[in-house]
C-alpha positions in Angstrom: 143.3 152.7 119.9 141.0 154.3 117.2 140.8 158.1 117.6 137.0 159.1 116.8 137.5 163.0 115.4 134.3 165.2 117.1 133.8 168.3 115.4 129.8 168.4 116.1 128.7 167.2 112.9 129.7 163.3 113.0 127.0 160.7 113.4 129.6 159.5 115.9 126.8 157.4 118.2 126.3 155.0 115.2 130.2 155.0 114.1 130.9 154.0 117.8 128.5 151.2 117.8 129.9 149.5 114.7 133.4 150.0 116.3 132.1 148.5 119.4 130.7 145.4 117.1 134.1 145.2 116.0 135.7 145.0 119.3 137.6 147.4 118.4 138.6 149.9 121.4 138.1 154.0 120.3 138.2 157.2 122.1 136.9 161.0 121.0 140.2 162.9 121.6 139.6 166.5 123.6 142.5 168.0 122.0 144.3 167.5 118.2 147.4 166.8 120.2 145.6 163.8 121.7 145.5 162.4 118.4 149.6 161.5 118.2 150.2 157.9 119.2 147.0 156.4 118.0 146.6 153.4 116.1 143.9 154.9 113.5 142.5 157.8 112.9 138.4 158.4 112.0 136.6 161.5 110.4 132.5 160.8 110.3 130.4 163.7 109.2 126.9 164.4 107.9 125.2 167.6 106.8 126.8 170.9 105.3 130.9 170.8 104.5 131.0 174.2 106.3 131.2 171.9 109.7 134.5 171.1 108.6 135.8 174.4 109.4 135.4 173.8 113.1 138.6 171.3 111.9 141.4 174.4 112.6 144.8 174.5 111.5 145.7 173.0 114.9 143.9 169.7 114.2 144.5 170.1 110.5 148.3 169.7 111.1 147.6 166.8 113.4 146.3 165.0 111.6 148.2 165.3 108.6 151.6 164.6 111.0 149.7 161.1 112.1 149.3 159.9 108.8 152.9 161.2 107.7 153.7 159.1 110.8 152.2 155.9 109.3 148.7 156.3 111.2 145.3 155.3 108.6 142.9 157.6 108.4 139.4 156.8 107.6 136.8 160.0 106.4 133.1 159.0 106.4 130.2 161.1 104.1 131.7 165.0 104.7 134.5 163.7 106.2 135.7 162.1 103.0 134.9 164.6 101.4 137.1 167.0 103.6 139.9 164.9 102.6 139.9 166.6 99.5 141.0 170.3 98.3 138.1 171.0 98.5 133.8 171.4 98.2 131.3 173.9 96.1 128.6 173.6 98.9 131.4 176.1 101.2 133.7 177.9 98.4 135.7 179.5 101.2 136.6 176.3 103.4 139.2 174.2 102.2 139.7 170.7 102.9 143.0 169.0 104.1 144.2 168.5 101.0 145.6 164.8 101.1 143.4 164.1 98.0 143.7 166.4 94.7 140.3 167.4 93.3 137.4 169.3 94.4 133.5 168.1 95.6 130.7 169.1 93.6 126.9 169.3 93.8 125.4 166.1 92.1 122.4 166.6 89.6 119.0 165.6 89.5 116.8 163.6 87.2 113.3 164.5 87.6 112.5 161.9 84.5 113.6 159.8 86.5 112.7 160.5 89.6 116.2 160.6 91.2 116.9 163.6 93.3 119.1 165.6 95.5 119.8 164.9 98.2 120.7 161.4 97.1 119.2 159.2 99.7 119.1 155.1 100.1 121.2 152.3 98.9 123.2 152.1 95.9 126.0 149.9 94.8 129.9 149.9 95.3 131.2 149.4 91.0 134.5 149.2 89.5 135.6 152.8 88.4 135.3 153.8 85.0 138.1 152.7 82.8 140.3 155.9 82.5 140.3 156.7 86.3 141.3 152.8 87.4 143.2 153.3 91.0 146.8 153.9 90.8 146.1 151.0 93.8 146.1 148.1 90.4 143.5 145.2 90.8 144.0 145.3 94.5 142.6 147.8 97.3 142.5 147.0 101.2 139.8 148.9 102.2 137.3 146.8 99.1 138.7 143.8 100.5 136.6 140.6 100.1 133.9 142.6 99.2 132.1 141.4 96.3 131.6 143.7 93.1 128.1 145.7 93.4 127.8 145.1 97.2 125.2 147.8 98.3 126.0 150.7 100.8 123.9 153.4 102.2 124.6 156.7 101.0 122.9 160.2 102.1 124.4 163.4 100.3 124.0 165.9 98.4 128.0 166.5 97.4 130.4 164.0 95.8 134.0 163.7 95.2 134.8 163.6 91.4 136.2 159.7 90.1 140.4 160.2 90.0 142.9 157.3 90.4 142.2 157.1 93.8 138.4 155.9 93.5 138.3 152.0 94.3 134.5 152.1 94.4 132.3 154.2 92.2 128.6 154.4 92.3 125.9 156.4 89.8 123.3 158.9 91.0 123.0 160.3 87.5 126.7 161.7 87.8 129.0 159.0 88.3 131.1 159.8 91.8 133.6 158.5 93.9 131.9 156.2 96.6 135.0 154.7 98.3 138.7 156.3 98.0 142.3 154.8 99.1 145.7 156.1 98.7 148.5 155.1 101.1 147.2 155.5 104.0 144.7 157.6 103.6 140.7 155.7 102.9 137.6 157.6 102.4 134.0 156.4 102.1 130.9 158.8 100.4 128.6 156.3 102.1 128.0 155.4 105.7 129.1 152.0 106.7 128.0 152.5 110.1 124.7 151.8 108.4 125.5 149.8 105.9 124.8 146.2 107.7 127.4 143.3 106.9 129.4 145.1 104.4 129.9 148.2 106.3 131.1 146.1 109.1 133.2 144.1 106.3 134.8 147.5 105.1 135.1 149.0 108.6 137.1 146.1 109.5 139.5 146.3 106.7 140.5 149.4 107.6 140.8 148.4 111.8 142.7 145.5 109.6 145.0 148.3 108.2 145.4 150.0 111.7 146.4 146.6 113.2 149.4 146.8 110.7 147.9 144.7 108.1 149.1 146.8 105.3 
């Protein structure tokens, strides 16, 4: 059973629709508590990191207690992003912290005609050179996915490229589009809406959950 985190700013209708076409079987949990005993763990989100404060230090310390259990957790958009330390768009809200770093603002192009927010489909690369995954050549949640497969992303925020990035993508700053250590995955993009390779990536992490670590 997939534990769907609602804090009011998920796009959880989509997210549950992709589970659903995974056959995979998901509830929204009332209470953090609710969370202990579940086979996976999800964090959607869209719009403004301050959302993430409605994520108290009661559901904070759930959540980090599943994972140190051995339960996968998945952040999507601002919920990857509240994996980190960390975002500029809300100073004074911290993330959980399972990731080191810090999200910042990206920057436009106008030359170029690429602005912020970043909106549409861009594609998953290999991480620059110096911040290759402490993960090697190998990373569950990029799976069978083939190099420059193409996600849809919508955000204005990114989470910096560290040895946790398997995927990378370019909106004029280079940013971490897909993150995986231990047991802990994040995506920047939404694979809810991503067609076959958000399905593809979704179920290599319900893959994971199923104990295929």
């Amino acid at each position: 059973m997939i534990a769907l985190v609602d804090y009011g700013a998920g796009n959880l209708t989509s997210v549950r629709k992709a589970l659903s076409a995974l056959g995979a079987e998901y509830q929204t949990p009332a209470t953090p508590e609710a969370c202990a005993g579940m086979t996976g763990l999800i964090v959607p989100g869209v719009g403004h990191f301050d959302a993430t404060r409605a994520l108290d230090d009661r559901w904070r310390a759930a959540l980090v207690d599943a994972v140190r259990a051995g339960t996968p957790l998945l952040g999507i958009c601002v919920g990857m992003q509240w994996l980190f330390e960390g975002s500029a768009e809300a100073p004074d809200v911290p993330g959980i912290g399972l990731l080191p770093g810090r999200c910042e603002r990206l920057h436009g192009d106008g030359a170029r005609r690429l602005k912020v927010p970043h909106v549409g489909w861009n594609s998953l690369d290999a991480p620059p050179a110096p911040a290759r995954t402490h993960q090697g050549s190998t990373s569950r949640l990029m799976n069978g996915l083939a190099g420059g497969s193409q996600v849809y992303f919508t955000h204005s925020f990114a989470a910096p490229v560290t040895e946790d990035c398997v995927a990378a993508t370019t909106h004029v700053d280079t940013f971490a589009a897909a993150v995986e250590r231990d047991l802990v995955f994040g995506v920047q993009f939404h694979p809810e809406k991503s067609s076959d390779v958000g399905l593809h990536m979704l179920g290599n992490f319900l893959a994971v959950c199923a104990g295929g670590r």
